[in-house]
VEXMITI-265122 format. One record per residue: x, y, z negated of N, C-alpha, C, O in turn; residue number from 1; chain; residue in one letter. Coordinates in Angstrom, 1 decimal. Each point is the difference from the previous one (the first is absolute). Layout:
{{X Y Z} {X Y Z} {X Y Z} {X Y Z} NUM 'A' 'a'}
...
//
This chain:
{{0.8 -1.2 0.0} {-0.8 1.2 0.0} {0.9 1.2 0.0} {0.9 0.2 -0.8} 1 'A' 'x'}
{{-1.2 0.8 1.8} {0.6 1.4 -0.2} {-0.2 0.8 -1.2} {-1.0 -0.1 -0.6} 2 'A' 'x'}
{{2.0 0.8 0.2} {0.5 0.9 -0.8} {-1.0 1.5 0.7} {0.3 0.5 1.1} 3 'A' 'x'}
{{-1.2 0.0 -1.8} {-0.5 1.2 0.1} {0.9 1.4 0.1} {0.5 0.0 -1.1} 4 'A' 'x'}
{{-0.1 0.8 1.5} {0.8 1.3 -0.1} {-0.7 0.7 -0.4} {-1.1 0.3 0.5} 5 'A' 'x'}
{{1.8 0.2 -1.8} {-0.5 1.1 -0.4} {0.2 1.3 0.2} {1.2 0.2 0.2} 6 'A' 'x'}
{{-1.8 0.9 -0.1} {-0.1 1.0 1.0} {0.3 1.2 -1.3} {-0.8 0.2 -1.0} 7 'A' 'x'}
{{2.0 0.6 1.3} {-0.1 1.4 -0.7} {0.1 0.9 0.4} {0.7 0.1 1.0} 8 'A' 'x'}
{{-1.4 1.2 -1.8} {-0.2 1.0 0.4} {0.7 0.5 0.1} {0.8 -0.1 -0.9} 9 'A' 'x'}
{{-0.2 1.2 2.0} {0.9 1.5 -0.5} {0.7 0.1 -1.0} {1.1 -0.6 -0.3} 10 'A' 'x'}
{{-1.6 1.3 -0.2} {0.0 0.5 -1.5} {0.9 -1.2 -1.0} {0.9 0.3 -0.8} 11 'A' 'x'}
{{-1.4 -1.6 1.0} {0.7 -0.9 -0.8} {1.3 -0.3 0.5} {0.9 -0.1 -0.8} 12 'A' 'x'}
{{-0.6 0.0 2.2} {1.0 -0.2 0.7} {0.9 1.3 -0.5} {1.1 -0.2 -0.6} 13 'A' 'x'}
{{-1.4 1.2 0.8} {1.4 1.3 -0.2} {0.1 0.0 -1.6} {1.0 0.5 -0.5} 14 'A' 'x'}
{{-2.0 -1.0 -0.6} {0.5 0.0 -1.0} {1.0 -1.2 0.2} {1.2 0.4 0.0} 15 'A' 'x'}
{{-1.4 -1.9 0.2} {1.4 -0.3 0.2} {0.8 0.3 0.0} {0.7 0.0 -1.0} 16 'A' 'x'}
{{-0.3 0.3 2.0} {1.2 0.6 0.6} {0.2 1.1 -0.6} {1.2 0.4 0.1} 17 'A' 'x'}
{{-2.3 0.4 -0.7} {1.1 1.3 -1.1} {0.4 -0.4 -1.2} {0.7 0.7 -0.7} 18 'A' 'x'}
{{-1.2 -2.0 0.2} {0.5 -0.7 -1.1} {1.3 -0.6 0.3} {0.9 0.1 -1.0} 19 'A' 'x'}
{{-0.4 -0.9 2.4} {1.3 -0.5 0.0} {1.0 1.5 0.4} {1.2 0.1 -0.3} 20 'A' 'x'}
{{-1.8 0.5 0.8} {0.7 1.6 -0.2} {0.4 0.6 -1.0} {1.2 0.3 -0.1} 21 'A' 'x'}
{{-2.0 -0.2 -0.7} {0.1 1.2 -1.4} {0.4 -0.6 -1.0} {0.4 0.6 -1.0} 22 'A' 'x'}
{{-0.5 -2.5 1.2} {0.8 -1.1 -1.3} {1.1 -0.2 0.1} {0.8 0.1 -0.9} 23 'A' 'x'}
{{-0.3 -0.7 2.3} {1.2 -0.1 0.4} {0.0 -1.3 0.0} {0.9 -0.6 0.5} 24 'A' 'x'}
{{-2.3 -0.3 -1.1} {0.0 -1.5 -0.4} {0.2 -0.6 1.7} {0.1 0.6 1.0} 25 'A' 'x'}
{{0.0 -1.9 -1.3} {0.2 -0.5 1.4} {-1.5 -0.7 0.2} {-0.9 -0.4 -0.9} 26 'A' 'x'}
{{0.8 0.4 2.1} {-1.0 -0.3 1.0} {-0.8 -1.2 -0.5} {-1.3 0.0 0.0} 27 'A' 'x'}
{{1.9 -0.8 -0.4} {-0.6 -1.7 -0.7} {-0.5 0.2 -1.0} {-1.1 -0.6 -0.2} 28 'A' 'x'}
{{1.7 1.5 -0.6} {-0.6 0.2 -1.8} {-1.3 1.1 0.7} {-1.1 -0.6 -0.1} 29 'A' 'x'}
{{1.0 1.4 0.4} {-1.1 1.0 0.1} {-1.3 -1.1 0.6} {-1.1 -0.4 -0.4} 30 'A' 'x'}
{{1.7 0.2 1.3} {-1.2 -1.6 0.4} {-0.6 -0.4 -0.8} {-1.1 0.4 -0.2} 31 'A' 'x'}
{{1.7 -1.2 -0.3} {-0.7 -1.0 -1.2} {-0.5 0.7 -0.8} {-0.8 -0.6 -0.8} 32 'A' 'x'}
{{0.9 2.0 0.5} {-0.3 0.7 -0.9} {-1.6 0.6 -0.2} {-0.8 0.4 -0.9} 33 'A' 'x'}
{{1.0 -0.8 2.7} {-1.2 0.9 0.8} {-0.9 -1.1 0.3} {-1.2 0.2 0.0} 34 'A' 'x'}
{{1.7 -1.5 0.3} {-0.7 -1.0 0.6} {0.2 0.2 1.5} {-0.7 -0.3 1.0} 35 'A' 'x'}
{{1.6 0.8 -1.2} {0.3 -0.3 2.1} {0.9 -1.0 0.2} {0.7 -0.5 -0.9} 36 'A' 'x'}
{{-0.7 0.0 2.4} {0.9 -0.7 0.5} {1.1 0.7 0.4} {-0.3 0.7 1.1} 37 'A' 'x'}
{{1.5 -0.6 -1.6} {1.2 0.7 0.1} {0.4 0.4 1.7} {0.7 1.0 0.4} 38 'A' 'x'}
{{-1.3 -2.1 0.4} {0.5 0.7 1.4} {-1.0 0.6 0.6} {-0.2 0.3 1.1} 39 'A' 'x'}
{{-0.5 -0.1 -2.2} {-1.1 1.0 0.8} {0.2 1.4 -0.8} {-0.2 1.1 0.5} 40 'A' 'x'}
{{0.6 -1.1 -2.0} {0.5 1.5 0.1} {1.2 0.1 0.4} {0.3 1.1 0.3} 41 'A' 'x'}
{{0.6 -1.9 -0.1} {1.0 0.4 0.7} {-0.1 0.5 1.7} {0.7 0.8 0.4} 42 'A' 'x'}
{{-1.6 -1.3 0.2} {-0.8 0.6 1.0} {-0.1 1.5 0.1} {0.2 0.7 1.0} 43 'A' 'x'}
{{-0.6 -0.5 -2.5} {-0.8 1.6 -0.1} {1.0 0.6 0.0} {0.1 0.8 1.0} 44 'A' 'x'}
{{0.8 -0.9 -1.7} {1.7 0.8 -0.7} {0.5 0.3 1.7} {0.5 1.0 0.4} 45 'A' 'x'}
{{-0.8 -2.1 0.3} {1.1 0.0 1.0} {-0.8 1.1 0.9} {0.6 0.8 0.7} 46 'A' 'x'}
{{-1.7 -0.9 -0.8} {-1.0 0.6 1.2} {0.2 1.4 -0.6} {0.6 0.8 0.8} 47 'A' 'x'}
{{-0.8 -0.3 -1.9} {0.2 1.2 -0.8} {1.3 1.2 0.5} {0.0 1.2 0.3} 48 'A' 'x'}
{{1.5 -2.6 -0.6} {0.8 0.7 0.2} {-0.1 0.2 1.3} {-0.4 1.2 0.1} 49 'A' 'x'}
{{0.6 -1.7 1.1} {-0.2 0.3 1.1} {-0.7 0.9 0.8} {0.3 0.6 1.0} 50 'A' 'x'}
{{-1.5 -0.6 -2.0} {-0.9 1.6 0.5} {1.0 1.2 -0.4} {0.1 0.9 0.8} 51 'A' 'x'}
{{0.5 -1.0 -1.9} {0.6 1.3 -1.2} {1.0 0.4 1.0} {0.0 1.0 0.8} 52 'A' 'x'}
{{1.2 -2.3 -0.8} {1.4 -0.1 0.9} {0.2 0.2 1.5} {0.8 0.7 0.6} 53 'A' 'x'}
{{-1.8 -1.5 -0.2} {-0.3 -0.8 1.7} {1.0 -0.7 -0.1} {1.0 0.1 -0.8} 54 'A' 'x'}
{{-1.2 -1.0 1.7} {0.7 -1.0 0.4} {1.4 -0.2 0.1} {0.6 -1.0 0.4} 55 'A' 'x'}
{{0.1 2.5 -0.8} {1.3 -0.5 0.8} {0.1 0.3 1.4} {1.1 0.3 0.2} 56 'A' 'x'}
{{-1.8 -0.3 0.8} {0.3 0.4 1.6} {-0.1 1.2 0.3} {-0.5 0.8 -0.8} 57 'A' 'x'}
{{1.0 -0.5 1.9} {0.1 1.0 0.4} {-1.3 0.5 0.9} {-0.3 -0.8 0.9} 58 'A' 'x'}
{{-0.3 1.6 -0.8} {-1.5 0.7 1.3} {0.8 0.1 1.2} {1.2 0.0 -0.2} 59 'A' 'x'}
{{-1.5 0.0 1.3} {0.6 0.3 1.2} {0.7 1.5 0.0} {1.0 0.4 0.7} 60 'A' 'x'}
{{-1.7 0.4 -1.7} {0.6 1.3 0.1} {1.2 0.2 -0.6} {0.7 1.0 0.2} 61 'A' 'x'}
{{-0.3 -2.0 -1.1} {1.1 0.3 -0.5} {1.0 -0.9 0.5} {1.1 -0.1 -0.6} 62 'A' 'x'}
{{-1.4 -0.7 1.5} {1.0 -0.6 0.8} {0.2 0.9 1.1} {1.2 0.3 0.2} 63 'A' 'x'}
{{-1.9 -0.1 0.3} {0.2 1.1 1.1} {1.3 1.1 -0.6} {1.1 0.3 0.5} 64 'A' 'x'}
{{-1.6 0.3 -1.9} {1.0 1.2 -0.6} {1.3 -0.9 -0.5} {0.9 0.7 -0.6} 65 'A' 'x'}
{{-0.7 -1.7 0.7} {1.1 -0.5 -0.5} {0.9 -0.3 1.1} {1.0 0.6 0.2} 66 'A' 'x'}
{{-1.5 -1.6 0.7} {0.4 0.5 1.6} {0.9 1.0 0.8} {1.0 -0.1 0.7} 67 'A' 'x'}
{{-2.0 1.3 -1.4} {0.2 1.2 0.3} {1.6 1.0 -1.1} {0.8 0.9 0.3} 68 'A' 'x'}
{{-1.0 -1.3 -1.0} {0.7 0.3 -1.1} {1.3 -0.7 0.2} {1.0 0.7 0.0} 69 'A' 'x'}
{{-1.0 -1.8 0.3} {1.3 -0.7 0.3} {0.9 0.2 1.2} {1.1 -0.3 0.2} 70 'A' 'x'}
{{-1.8 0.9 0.5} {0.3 0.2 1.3} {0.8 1.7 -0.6} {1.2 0.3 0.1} 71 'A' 'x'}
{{-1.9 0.2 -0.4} {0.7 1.2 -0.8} {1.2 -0.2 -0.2} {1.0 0.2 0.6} 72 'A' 'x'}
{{-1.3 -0.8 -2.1} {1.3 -0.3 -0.5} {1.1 -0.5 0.9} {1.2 0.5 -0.1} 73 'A' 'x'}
{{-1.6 -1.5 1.0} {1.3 -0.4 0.6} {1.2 1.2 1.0} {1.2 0.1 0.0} 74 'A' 'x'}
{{-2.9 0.8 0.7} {1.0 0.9 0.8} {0.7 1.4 -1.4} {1.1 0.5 0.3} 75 'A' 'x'}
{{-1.6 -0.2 -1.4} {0.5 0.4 -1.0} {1.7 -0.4 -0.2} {1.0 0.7 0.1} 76 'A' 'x'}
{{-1.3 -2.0 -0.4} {1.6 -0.6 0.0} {1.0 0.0 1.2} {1.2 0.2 -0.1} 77 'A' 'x'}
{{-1.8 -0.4 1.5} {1.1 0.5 1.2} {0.2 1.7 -0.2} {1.0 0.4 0.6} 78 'A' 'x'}
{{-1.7 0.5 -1.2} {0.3 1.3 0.1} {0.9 0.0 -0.3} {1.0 0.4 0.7} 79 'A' 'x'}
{{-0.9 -1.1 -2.2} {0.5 0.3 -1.1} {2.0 -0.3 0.6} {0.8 0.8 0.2} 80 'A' 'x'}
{{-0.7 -2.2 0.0} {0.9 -0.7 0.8} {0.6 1.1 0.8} {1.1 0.5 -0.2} 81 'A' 'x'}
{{-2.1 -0.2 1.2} {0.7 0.6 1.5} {0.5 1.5 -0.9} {1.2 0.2 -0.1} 82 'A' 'x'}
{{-2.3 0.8 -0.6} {0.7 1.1 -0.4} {0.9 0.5 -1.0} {0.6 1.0 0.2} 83 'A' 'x'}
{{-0.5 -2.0 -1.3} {0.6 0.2 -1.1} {1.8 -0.1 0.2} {0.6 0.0 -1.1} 84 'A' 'x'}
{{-0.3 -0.1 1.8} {1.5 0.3 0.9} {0.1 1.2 0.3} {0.9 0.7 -0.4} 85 'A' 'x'}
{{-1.8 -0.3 1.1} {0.0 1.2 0.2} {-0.1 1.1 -0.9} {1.0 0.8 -0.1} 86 'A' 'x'}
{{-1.9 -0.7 -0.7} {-0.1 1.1 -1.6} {1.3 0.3 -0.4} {0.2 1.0 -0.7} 87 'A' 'x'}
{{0.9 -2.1 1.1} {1.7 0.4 -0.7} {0.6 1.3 1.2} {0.5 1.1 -0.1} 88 'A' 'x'}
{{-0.7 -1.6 0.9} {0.7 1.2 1.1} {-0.8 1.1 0.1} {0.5 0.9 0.7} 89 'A' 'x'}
{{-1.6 -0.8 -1.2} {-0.8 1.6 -0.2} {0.8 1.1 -0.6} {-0.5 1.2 -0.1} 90 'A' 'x'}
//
């Protein structure tokens, strides 16, 4: 026979997660504490930080400016190379 899922609200879910926040406790202990199944608030934590942080990747726009930025830098450093010889004989 299947296992029913139990269904929570909002509200119960971000208290979670501002409890393994504002305790510092770990993920397993708040669980049990709560009566959750640990990979499901670990679920939340993870979904949480990811909204707060994002993921880690980059938008297209800032690959594009990084791109762009590097390409900078690079011709920066031939300036740098080709004129800085020169600045002595001024």
């Amino acid at each position: 026979m299947s296992e029913k899922r139990k269904k929570y609200d909002r509200e119960f879910r971000e208290g979670a997660v501002r409890i393994v926040h504002e305790t510092g406790k770990p993920i397993a202990q708040v669980a049990r504490d709560l009566g959750v199944n640990e990979g499901t608030l670990g679920n939340w934590v993870t979904r949480d930080r990811e909204a707060r942080e994002g993921r880690g990747e980059l938008s297209r726009d800032d690959v594009e400016e990084l791109k762009r930025l590097r390409g900078e830098v690079a011709e920066l450093r031939m300036e740098r190379v080709i004129y800085s010889p020169l600045v002595g004989c001024l």
